[in-house]
C-alpha positions in Angstrom: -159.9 -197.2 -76.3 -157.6 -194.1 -75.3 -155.4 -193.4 -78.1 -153.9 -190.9 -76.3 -152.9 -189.6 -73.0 -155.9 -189.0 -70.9 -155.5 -185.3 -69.7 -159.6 -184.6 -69.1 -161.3 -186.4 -66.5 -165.2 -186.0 -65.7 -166.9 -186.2 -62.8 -170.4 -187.4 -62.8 -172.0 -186.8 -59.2 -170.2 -184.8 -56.4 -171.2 -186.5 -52.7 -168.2 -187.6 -51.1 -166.7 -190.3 -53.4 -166.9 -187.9 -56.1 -165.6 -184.9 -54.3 -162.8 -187.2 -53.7 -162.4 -188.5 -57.0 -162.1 -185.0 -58.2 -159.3 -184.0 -55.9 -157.0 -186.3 -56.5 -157.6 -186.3 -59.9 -156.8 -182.1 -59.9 -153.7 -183.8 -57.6 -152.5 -185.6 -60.6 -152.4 -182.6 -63.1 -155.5 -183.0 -64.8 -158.2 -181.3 -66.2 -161.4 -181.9 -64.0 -165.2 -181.5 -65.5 -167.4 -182.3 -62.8 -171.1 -182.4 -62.6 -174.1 -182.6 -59.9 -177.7 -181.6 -60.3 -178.0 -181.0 -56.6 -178.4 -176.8 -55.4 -175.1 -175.9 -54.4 -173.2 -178.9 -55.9 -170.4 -176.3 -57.0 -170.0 -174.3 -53.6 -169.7 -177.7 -51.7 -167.3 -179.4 -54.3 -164.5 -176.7 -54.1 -164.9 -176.1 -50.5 -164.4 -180.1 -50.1 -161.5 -180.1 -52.6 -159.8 -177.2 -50.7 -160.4 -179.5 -47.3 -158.3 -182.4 -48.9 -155.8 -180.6 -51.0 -153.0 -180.4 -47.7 -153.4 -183.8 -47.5 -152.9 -184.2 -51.3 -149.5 -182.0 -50.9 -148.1 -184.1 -48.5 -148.7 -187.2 -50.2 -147.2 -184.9 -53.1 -148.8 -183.3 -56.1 -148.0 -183.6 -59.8 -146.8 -181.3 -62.0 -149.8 -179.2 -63.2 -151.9 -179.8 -60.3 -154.1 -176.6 -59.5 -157.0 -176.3 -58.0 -158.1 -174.2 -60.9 -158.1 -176.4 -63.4 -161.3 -177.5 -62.4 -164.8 -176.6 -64.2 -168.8 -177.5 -63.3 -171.7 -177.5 -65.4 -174.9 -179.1 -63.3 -175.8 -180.4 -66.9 -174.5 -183.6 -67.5 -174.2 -183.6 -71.1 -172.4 -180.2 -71.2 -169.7 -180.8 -68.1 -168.5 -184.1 -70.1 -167.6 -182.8 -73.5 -164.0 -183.5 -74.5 -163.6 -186.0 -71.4 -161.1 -188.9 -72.0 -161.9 -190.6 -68.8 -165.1 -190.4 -67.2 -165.7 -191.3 -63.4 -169.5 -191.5 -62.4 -170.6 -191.5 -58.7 -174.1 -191.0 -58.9 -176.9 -192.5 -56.2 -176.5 -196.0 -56.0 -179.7 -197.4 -58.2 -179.6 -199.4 -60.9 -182.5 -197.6 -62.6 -180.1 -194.2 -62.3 -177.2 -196.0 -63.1 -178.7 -197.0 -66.3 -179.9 -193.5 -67.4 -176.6 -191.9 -66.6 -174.3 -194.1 -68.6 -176.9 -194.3 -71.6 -176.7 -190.2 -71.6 -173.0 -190.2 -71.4 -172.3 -192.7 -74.2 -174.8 -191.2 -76.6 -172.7 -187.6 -76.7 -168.7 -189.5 -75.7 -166.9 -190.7 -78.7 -166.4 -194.6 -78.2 -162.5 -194.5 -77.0 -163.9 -192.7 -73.6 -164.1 -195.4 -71.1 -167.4 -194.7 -69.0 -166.3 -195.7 -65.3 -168.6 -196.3 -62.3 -167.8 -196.1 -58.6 -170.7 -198.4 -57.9 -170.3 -200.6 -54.4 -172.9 -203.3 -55.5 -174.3 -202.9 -58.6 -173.2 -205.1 -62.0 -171.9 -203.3 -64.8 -173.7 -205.9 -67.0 -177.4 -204.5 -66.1 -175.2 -200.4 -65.8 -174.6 -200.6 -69.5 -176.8 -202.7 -70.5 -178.8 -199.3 -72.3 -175.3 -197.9 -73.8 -175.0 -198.7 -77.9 -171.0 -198.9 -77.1 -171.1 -201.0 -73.7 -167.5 -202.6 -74.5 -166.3 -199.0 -72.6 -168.2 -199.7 -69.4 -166.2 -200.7 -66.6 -166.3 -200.7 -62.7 -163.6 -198.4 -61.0 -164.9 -199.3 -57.4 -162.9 -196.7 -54.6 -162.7 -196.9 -51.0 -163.8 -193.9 -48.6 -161.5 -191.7 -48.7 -161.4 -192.0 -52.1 -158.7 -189.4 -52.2 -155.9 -191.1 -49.7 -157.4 -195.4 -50.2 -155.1 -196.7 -52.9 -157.2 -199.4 -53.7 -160.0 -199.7 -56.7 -161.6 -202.8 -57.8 -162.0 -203.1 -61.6 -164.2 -205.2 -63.6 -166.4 -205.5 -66.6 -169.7 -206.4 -67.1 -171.4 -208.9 -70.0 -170.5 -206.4 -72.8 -167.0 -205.0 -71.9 -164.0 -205.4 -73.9 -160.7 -206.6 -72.2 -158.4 -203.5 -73.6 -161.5 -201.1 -72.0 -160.4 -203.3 -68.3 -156.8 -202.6 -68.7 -157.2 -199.5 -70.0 -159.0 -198.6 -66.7 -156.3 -200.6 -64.6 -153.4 -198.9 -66.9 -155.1 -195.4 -65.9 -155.7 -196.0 -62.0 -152.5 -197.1 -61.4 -151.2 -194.2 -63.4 -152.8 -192.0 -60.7 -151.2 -193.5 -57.8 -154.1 -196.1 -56.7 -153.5 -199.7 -56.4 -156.0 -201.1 -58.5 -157.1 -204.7 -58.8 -158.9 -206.9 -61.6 -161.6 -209.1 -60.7 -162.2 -211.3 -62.8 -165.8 -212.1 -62.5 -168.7 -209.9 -61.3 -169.9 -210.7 -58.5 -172.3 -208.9 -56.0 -170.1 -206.8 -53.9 -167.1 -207.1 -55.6 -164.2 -208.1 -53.6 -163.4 -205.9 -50.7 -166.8 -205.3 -49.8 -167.7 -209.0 -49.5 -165.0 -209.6 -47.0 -165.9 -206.6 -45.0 -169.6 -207.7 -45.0 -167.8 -211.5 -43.9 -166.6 -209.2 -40.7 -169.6 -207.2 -40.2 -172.1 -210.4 -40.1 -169.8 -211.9 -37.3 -169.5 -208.7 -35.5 -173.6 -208.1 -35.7 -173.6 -211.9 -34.9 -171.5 -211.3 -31.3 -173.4 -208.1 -30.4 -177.0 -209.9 -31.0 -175.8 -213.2 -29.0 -174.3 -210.5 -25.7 -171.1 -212.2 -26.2 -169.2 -208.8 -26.8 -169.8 -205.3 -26.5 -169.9 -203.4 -29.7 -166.9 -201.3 -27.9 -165.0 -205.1 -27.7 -165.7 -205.9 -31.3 -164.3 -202.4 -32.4 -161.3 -202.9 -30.2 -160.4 -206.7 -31.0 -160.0 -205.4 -34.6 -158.6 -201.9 -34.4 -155.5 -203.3 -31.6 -155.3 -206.7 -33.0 -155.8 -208.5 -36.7 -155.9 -204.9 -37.7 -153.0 -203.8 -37.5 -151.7 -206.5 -39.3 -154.6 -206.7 -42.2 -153.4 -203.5 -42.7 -150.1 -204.1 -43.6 -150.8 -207.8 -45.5 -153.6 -209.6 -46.4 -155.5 -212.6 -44.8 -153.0 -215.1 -46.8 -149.9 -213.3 -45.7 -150.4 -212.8 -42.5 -151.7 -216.9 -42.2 -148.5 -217.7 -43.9 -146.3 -215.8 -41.1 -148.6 -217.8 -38.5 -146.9 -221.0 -39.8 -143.1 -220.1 -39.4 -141.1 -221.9 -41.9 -144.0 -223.9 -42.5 -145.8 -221.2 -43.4 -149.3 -221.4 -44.8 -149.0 -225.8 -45.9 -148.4 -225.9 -41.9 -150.9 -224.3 -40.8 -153.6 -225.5 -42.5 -152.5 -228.8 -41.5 -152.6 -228.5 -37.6 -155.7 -225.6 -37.7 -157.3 -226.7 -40.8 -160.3 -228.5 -38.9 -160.3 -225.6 -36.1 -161.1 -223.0 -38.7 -163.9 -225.3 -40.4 -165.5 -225.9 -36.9 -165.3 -221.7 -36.8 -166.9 -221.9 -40.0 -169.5 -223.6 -39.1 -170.4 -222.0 -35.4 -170.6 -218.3 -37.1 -174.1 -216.3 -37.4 -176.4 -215.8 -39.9 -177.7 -212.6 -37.9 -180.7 -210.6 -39.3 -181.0 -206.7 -39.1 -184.3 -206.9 -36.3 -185.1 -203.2 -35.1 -183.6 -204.7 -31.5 -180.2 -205.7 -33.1 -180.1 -202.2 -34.9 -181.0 -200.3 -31.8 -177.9 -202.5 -29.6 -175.5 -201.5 -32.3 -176.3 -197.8 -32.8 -176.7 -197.8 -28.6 -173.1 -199.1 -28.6 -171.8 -196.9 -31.2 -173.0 -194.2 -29.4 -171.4 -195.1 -26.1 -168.1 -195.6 -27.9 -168.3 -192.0 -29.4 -169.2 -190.4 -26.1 -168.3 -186.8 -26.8 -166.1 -187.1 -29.6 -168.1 -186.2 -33.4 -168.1 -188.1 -36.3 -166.5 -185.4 -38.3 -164.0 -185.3 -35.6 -163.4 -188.9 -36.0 -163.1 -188.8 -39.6 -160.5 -186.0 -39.3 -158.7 -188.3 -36.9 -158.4 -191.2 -38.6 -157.9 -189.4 -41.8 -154.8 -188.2 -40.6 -153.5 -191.4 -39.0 -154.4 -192.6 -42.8 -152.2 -191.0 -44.3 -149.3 -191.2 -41.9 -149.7 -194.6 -41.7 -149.4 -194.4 -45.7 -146.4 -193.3 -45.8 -144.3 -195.5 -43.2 -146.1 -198.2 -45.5 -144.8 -196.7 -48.6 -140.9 -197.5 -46.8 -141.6 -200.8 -45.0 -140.4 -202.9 -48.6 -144.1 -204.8 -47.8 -145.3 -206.6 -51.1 -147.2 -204.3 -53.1 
């Protein structure tokens, strides 16, 4: 593993989770060598870096961090050479994956730990190709990669411990708030528990029980706001008073079960699609989804920084 400081990050694939990857890492001081095959990969990576960067500054920059010090080959082999750390954020399919992270470990000395921003896929069957697969780990981000703290980490079959908390050691170096699973499992963590939310919400929009509008607002103006701020155990904790938690899973305990077990199993029929993108649409109204983004971008990162203040647990 890193023997020294890691200075030289690649960038393996530049769509919006690398983009993003690549500006906060230029954020943090270092030396950026990204990569993309794709016509005008370059063009659209430094306009998209330039987009985030006054974000960056207000979160604040490290010393070194330039814009500059970023390079692009569109071959892979050539952009990664000298890379400590390696980020890859390529199309998510496991045939891909594979070819990608047996390219990158045939021309990286074994101390560079081969990352993946993969949402689904197990690292197990990513480096399963590699002849050093103890350096293969999951650095899973949330969009925008740039301003999300989190990242899930995890190995797969082959992966060493020290590669892990290497990998944890580096992310949290950075700024992000990185986690350790400590099994893979299909969708990680995060993305599990939003899928949880997402079958429900399907669930009440296929039964006409709620308006896609409803479900959006029940979340955004109510459990929301304080997921945000804790997480589901917290915040069930506070429910309880000085109880906490013990007390209420003793008096709502059988109430959640019976939740439990009256929640959907909905299927994605064309009719369920076209209700939700027919309420989605409605919600919208005028209003873009670049224009959203940019909203709620913003409210991101102001909400980050009251957070950063509050004294919350981190």
């Amino acid at each position: 593993m890193p023997t020294k400081p890691i200075r030289s990050v690649a960038v393996v694939g530049t769509g919006v989770i690398g983009a993003s990857w690549a500006a906060l890492f230029l954020a943090r001081g270092l030396d950026v060598r990204a990569t993309d095959p794709s016509p005008g990969a370059e063009d659209r990576l430094r306009a998209t870096i330039a987009q985030h960067w006054p974000a960056l500054e207000r979160l604040g920059l490290s010393p070194g961090a330039r814009q500059d010090r970023l390079t692009f080959d569109a071959d892979l082999e050539a952009a990664v050479e000298g890379a400590y750390f390696v980020q890859e954020n390529g199309p998510e399919r496991i045939d891909i994956k594979i070819d990608i992270f047996r390219r990158l470990d045939a021309v990286l000395p074994p101390e560079t730990i081969l990352a993946s921003s993969s949402s689904g896929l197990p690292m197990s069957e990513i480096q399963s190709s590699c002849r050093h697969p103890e350096r293969v780990v999951l650095g899973h981000p949330f969009n925008p990669a740039h301003l999300i703290p989190l990242v899930e980490v995890v190995g797969g079959a082959s992966t060493s411990d020290a590669a892990v908390a290497d990998a944890v050691a580096f992310y949290a170096a950075i700024g992000k708030r990185p986690i350790r699973l400590r099994k893979e499992i299909k969708g990680h963590v995060a993305d599990r528990l939003q899928a949880a939310l997402w079958r429900e919400a399907f669930h009440l929009v296929d039964q006409g029980a709620a308006t896609v509008a409803d479900i959006d607002a029940a979340i955004a103006h109510g459990p929301g706001l304080r997921w945000a701020l804790l997480g589901p155990f917290l915040n069930l904790h506070l429910s309880g008073g000085e109880g906490g938690i013990a007390h209420v899973l003793e008096h709502l305990g059988p109430a959640i079960e019976s939740w439990w077990d009256d929640l959907g199993t909905p299927r994605m029929t064309p009719e369920l699609v076209a209700k939700v993108v027919q309420g989605t649409e409605e919600t919208l109204g005028k209003s873009g989804a670049a224009e959203l983004g940019s909203a709620r971008d913003k409210a991101v990162l102001e909400f980050l920084e009251i957070k950063k203040n509050a004294g919350l647990p981190e």
